[in-house]
Each structure stands twice: as structure tokens, then as C-alpha cells.
C-alpha positions in Angstrom: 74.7 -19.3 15.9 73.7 -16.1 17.5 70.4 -14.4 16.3 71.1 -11.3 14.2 70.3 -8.1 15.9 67.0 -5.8 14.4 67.4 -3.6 12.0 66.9 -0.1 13.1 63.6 1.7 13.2 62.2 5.0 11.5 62.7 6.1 14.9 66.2 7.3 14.2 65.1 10.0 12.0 64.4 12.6 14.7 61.9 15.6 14.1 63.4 17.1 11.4 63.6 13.8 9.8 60.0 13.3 10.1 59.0 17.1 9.5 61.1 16.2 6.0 58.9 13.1 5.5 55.6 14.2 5.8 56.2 17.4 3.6 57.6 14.7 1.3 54.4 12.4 1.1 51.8 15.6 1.2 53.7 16.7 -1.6 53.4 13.6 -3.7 49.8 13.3 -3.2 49.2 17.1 -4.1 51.1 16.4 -7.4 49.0 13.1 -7.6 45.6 15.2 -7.0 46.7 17.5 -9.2 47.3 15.1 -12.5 43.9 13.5 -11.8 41.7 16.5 -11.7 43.5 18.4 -15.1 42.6 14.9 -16.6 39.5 14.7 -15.3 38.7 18.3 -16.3 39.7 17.9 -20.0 37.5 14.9 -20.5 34.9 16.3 -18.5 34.9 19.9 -21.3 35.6 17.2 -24.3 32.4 15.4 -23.1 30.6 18.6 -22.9 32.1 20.3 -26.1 30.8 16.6 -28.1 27.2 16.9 -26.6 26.5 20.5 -28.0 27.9 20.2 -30.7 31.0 22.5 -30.5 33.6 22.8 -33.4 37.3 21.0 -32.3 39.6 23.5 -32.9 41.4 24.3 -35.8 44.9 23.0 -34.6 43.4 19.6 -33.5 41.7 18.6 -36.5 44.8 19.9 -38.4 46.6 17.3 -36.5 44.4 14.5 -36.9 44.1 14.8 -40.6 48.2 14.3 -41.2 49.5 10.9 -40.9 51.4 9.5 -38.0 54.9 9.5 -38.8 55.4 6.1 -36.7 52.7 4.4 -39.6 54.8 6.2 -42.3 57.7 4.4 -44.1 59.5 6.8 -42.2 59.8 4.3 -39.6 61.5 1.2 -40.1 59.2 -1.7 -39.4 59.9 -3.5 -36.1 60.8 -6.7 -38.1 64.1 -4.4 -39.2 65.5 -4.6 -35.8 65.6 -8.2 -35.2 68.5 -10.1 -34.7 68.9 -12.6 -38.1 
């Protein structure tokens, strides 16, 4: 049996091909970079808004006082959706 020839390389791509690439990559790390600092930068003002002492606004308490709608009977229990 003959051996199999290679598959091809990233070589075939040609410059604009690679140009395409790269803008591809440094754009998915930006977005990456991105994501971690907004994260980063809410718990880092949380943290700072719990250690003096700051009021949570108005809206947020609001929303943690009403019950989750998941926990309600609203929602069927999972046990609903089982197959008898």
C-alpha cells in the first residue's frame, strides 16, 4: 500500500490569508481582555463600595428582595419533565 500524501500546510494561505488571521486572533484576545477587566473592575468598586460602607442602590436591593421566579411554583419542578 502506498503511503498517503501530507496534508497541506498553513502555507497555502498567502499574505492576505495570514494578514486575515492575525487580525482574527488580536481581535479575540482584545475581546478576551476586554471581558476580564469590566469583571475585574466591577468586583474591584463592589469590594470598595462594601468596605466604606456605601448604600447598594436602590434597583439592586429592589431586586434581591423579590423572589426568583425559577424557586416560585411558577416553574414546574424538574421531576415534571421526566419520562414515566
Amino acid at each position: 500500500m502506498a503511503p498517503r500524501p501530507a496534508a497541506p500546510g498553513p502555507g497555502g494561505l498567502g499574505t492576505v490569508g495570514r494578514v486575515i488571521t492575525g487580525l482574527v486572533q488580536v481581535a479575540c484576545l482584545a475581546a478576551a481582555v476586554v471581558v476580564v477587566a469590566a469583571g475585574l473592575t466591577a468586583g474591584i468598586f463592589a469590594l470598595l463600595s462594601a468596605v466604606f460602607g456605601a448604600e447598594r442602590p436602590v434597583t439592586l436591593t429592589a431586586n434581591q428582595a423579590r423572589g426568583s421566579w425559577l424557586a416560585s411554583t411558577a416553574c414546574r419542578p424538574p421531576t415534571w419533565a421526566a419520562w414515566p
